[in-house]
TIVO-2410 file (N, C-alpha, C; in nm, 3 decimals):
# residues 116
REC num residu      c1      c2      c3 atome chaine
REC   1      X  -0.591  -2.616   0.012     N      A
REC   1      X  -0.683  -2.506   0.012    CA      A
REC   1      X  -0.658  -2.419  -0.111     C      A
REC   2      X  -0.719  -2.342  -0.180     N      A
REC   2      X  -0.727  -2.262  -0.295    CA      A
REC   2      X  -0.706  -2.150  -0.218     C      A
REC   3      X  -0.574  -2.136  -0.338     N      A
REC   3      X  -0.564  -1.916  -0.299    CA      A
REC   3      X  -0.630  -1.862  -0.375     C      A
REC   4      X  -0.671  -1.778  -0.283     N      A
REC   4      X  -0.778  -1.654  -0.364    CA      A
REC   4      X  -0.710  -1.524  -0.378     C      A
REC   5      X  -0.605  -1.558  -0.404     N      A
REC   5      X  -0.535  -1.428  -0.459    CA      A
REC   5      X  -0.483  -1.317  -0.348     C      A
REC   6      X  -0.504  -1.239  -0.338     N      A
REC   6      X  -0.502  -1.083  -0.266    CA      A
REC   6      X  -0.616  -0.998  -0.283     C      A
REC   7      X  -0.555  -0.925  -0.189     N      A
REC   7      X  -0.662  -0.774  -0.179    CA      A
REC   7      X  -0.566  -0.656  -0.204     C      A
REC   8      X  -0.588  -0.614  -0.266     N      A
REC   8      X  -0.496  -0.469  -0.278    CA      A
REC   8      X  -0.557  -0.355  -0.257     C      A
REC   9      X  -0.480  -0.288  -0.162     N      A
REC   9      X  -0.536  -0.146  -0.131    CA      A
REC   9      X  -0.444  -0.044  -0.155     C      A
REC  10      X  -0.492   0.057  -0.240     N      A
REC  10      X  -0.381   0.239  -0.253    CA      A
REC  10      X  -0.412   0.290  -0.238     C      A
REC  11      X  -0.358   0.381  -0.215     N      A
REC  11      X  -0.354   0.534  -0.214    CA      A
REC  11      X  -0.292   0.630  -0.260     C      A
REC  12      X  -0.331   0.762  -0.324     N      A
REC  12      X  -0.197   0.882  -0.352    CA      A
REC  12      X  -0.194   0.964  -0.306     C      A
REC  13      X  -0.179   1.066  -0.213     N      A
REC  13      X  -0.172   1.148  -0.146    CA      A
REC  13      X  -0.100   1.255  -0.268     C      A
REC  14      X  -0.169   1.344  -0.249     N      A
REC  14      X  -0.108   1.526  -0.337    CA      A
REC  14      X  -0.117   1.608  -0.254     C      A
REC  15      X  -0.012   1.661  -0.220     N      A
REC  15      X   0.099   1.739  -0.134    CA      A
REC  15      X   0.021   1.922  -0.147     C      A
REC  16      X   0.068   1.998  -0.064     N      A
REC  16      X   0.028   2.110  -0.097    CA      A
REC  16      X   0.040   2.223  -0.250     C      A
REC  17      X   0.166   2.166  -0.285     N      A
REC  17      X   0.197   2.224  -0.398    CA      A
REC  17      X   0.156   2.164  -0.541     C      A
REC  18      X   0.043   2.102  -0.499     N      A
REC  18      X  -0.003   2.044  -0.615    CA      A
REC  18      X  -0.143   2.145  -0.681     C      A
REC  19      X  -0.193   2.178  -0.744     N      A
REC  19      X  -0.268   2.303  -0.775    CA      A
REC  19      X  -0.383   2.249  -0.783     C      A
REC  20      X  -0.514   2.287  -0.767     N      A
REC  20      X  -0.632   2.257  -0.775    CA      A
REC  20      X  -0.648   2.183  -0.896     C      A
REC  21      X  -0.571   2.270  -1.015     N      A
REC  21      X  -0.626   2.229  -1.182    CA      A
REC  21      X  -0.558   2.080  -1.209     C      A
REC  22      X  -0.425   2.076  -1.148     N      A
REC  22      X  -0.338   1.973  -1.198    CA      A
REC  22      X  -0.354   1.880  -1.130     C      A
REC  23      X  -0.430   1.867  -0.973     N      A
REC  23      X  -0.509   1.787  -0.939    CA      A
REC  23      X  -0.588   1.681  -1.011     C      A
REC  24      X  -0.692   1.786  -1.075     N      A
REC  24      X  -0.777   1.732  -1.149    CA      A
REC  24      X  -0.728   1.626  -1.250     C      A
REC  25      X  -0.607   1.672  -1.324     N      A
REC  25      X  -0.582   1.591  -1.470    CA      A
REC  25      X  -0.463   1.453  -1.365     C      A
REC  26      X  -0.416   1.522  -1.303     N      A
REC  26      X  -0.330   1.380  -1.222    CA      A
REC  26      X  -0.440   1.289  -1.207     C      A
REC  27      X  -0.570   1.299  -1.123     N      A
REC  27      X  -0.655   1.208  -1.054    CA      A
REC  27      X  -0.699   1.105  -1.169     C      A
REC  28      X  -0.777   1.180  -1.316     N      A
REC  28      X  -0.776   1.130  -1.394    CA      A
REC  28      X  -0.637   1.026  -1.452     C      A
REC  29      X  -0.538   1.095  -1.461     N      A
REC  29      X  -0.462   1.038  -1.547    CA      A
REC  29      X  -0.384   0.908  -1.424     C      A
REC  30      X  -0.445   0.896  -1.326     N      A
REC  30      X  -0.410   0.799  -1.237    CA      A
REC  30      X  -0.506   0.696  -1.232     C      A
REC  31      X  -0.612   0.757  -1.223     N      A
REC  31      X  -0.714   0.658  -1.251    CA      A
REC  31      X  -0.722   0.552  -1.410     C      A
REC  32      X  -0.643   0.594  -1.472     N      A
REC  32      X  -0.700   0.508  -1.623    CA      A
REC  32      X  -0.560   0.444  -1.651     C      A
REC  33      X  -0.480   0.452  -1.567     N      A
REC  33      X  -0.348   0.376  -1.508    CA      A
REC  33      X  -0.357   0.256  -1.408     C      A
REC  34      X  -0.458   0.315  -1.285     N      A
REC  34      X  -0.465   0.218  -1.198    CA      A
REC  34      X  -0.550   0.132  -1.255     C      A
REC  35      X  -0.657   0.138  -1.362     N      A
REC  35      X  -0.756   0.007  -1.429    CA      A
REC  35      X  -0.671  -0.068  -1.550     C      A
REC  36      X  -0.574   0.028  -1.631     N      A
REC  36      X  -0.493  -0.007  -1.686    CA      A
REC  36      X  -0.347  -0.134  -1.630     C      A
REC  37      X  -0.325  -0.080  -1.506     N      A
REC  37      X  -0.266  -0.220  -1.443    CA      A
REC  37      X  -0.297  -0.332  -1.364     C      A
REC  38      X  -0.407  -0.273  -1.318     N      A
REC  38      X  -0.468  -0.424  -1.252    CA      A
REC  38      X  -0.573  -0.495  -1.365     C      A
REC  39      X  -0.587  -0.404  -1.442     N      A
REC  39      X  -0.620  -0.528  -1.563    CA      A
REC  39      X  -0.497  -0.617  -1.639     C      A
REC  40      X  -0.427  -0.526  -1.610     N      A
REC  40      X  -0.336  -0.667  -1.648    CA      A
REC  40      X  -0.256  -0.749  -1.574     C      A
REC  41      X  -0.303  -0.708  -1.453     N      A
REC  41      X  -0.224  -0.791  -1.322    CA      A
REC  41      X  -0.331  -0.907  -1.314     C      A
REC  42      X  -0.485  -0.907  -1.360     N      A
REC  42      X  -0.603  -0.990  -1.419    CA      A
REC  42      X  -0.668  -0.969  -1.243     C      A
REC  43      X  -0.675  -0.862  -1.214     N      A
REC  43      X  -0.777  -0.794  -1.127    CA      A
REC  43      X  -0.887  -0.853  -1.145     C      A
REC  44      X  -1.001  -0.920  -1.075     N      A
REC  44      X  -1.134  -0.905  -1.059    CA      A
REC  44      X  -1.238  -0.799  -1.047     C      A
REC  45      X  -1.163  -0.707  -0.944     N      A
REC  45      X  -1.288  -0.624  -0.895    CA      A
REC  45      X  -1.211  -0.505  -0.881     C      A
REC  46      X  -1.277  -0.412  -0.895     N      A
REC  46      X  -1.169  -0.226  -0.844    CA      A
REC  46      X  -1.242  -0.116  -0.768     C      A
REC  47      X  -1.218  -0.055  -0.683     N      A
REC  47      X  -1.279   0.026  -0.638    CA      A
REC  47      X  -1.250   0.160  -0.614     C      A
REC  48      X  -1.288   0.281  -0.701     N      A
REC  48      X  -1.184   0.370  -0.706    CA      A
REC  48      X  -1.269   0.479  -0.639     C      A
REC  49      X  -1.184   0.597  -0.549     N      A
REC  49      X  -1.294   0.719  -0.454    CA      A
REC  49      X  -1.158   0.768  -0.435     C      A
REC  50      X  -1.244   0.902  -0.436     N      A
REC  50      X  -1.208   1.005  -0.360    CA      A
REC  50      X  -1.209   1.079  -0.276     C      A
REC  51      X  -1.129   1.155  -0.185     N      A
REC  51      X  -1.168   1.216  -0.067    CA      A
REC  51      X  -1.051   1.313  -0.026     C      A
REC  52      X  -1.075   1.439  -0.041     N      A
REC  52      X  -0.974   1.533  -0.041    CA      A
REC  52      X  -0.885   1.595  -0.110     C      A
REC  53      X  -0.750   1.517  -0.061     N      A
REC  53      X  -0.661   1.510  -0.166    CA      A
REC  53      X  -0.629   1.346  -0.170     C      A
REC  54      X  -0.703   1.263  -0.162     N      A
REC  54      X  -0.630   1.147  -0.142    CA      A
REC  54      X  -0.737   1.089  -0.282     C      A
REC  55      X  -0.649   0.963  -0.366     N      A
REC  55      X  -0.724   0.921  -0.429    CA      A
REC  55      X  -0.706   0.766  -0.371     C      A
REC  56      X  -0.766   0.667  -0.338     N      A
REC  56      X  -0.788   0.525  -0.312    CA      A
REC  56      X  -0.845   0.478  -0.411     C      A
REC  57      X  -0.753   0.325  -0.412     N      A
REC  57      X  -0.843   0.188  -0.490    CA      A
REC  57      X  -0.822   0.097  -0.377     C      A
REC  58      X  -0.908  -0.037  -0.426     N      A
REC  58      X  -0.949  -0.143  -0.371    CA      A
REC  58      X  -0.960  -0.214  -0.454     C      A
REC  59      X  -0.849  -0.364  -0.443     N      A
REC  59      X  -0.906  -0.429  -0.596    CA      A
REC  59      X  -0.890  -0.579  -0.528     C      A
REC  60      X  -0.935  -0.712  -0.598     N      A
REC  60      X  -0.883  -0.840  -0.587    CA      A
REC  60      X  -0.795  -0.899  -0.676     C      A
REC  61      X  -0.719  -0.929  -0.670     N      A
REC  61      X  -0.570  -0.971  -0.761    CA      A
REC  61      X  -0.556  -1.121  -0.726     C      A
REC  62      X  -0.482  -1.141  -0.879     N      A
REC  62      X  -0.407  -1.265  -0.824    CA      A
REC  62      X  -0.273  -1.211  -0.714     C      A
REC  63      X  -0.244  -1.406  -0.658     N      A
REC  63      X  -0.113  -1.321  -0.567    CA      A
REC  63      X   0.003  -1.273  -0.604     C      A
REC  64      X   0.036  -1.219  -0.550     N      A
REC  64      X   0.201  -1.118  -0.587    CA      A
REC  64      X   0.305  -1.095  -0.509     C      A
REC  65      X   0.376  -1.157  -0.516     N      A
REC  65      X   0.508  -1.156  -0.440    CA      A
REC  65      X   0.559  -1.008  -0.457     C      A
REC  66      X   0.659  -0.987  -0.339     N      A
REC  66      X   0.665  -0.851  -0.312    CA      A
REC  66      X   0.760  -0.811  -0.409     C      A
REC  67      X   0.829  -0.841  -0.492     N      A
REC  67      X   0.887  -0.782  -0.646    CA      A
REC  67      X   0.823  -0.731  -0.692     C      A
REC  68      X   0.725  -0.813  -0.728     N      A
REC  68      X   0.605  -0.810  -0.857    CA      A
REC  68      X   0.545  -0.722  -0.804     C      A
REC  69      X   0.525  -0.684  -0.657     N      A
REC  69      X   0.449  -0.547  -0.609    CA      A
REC  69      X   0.506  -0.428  -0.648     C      A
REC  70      X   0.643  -0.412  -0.658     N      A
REC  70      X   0.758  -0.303  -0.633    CA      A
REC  70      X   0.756  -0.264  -0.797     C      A
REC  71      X   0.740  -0.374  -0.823     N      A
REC  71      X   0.787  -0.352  -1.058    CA      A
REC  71      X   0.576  -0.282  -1.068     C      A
REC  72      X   0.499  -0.343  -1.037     N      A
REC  72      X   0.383  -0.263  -1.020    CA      A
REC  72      X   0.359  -0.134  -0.976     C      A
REC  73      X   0.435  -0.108  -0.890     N      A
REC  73      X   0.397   0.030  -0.877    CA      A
REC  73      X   0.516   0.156  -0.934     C      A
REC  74      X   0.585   0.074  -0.958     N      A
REC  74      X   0.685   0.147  -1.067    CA      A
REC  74      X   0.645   0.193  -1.182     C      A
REC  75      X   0.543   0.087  -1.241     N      A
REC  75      X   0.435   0.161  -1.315    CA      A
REC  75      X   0.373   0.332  -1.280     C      A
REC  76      X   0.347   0.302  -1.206     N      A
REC  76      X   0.250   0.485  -1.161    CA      A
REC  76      X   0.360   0.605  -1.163     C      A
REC  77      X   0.511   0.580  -1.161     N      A
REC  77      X   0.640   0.649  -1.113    CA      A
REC  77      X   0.652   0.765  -1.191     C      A
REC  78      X   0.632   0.746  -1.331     N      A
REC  78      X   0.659   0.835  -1.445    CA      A
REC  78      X   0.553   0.933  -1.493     C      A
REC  79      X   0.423   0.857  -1.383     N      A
REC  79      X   0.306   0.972  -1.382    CA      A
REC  79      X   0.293   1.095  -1.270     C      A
REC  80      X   0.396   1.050  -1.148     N      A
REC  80      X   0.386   1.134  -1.073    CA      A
REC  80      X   0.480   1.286  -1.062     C      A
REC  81      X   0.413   1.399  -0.984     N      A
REC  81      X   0.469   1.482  -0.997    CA      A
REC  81      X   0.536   1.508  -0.864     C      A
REC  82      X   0.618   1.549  -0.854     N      A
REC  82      X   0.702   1.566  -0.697    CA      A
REC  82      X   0.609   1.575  -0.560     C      A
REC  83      X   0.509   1.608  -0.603     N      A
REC  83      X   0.434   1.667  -0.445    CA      A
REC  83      X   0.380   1.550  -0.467     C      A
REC  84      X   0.353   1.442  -0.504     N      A
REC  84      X   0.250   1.340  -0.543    CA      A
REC  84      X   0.320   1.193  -0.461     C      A
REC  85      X   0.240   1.129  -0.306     N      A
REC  85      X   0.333   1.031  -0.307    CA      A
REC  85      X   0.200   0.884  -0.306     C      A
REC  86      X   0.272   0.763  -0.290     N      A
REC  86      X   0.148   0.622  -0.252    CA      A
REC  86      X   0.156   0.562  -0.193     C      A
REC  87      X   0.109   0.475  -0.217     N      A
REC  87      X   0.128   0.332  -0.153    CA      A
REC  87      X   0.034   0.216  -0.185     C      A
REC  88      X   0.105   0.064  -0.128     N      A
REC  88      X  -0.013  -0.009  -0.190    CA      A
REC  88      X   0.034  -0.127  -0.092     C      A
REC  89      X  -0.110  -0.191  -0.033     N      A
REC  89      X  -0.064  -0.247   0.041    CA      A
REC  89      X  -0.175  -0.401  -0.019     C      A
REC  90      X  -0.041  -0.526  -0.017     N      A
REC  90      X  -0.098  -0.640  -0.083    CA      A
REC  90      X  -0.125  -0.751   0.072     C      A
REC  91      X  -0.233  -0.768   0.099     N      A
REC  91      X  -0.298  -0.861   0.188    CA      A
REC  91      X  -0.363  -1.000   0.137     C      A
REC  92      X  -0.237  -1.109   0.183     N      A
REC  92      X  -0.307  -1.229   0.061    CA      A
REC  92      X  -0.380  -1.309   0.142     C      A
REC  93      X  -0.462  -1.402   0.092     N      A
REC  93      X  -0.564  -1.474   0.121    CA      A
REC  93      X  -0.475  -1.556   0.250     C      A
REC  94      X  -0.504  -1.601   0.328     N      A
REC  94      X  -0.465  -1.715   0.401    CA      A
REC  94      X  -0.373  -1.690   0.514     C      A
REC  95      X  -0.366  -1.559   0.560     N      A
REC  95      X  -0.319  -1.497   0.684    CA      A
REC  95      X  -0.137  -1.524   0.611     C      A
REC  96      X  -0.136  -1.484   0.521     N      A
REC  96      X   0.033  -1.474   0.478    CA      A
REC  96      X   0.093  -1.338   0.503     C      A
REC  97      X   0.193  -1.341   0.511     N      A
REC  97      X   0.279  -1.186   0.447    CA      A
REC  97      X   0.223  -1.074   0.420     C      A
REC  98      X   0.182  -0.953   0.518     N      A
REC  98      X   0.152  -0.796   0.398    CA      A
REC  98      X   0.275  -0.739   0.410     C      A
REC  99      X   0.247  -0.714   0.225     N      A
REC  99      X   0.323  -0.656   0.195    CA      A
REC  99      X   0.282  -0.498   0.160     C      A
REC 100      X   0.367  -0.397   0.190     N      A
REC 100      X   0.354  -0.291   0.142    CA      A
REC 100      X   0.423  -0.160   0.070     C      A
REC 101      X   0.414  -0.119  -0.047     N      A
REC 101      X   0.527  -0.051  -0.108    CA      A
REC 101      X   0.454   0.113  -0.143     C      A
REC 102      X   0.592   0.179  -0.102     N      A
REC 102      X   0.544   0.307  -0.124    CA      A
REC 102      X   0.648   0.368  -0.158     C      A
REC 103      X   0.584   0.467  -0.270     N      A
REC 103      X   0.636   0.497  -0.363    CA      A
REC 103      X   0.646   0.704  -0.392     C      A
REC 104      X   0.713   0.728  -0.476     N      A
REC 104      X   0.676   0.858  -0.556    CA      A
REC 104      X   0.788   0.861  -0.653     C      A
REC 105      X   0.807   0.974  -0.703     N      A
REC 105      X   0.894   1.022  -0.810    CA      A
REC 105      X   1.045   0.966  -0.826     C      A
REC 106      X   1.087   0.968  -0.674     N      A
REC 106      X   1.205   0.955  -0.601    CA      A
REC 106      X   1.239   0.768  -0.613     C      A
REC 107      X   1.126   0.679  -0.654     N      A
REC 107      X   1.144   0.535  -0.661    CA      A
REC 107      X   1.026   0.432  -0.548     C      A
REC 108      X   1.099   0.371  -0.541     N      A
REC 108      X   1.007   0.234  -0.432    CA      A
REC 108      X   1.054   0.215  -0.321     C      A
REC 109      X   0.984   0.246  -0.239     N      A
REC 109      X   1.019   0.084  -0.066    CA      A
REC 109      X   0.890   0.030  -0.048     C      A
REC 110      X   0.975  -0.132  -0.015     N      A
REC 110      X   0.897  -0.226  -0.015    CA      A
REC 110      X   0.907  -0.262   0.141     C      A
REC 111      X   0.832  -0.278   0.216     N      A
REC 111      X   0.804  -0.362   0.385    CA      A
REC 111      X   0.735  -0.461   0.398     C      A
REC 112      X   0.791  -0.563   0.418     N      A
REC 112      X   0.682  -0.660   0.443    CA      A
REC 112      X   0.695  -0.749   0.581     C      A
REC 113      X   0.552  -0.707   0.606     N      A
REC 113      X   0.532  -0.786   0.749    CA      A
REC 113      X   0.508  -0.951   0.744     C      A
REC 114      X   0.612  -1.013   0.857     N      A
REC 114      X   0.592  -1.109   0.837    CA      A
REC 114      X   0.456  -1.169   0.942     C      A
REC 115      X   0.359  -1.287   0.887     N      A
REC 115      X   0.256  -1.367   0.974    CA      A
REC 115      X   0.370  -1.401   1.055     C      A
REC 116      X   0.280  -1.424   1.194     N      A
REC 116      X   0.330  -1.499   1.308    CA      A
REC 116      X   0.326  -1.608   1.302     C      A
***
């Protein structure tokens, strides 16, 4: 059977002490990060919204073992500001493994559920 890769889903949550203004330039400066790495993770598709304080994507990826998830979102690490946390959760084609890593300033954890 052909893998079709994953589905990846995030999120960032900004904390109370994050300011209306610096909101603004985080969301941006997260957003042209998150197209910036799943283009080179060779993403298909992205889906980026907002709602609140939360920013979400939605993308299709090739697959990714849960390292390669953890060194990925280590990427976003040096953009965040203390009140700022994520997550990303990789769902691969063929009822395998989700994996999910969440992250902020402080580093990575990775969980992954195993299929029955």
């Amino acid at each position: 059977m052909h893998d079709t890769g994953c589905i990846l889903v995030g999120e960032f949550q900004f904390g109370p002490e994050i300011s209306f203004e610096r909101f603004g330039e985080l969301e941006d400066i997260l957003k042209n990060a998150i197209m910036e790495l799943l283009g080179g993770l060779g993403a298909t598709h992205l889906e980026l919204g907002s709602s609140g304080d939360h920013l979400q994507f939605q993308s299709q990826a090739p697959p990714l073992a849960p390292e390669e998830l953890a060194k990925a979102c280590r990427f976003f690490i040096p953009l965040l500001d203390a009140g700022v946390k994520g997550r990303v959760v990789c769902v691969p084609s063929g009822f395998g493994d989700v994996t999910t890593a969440f992250f902020s300033w402080r580093g990575v954890d990775v969980v992954t559920t195993k299929a029955p």
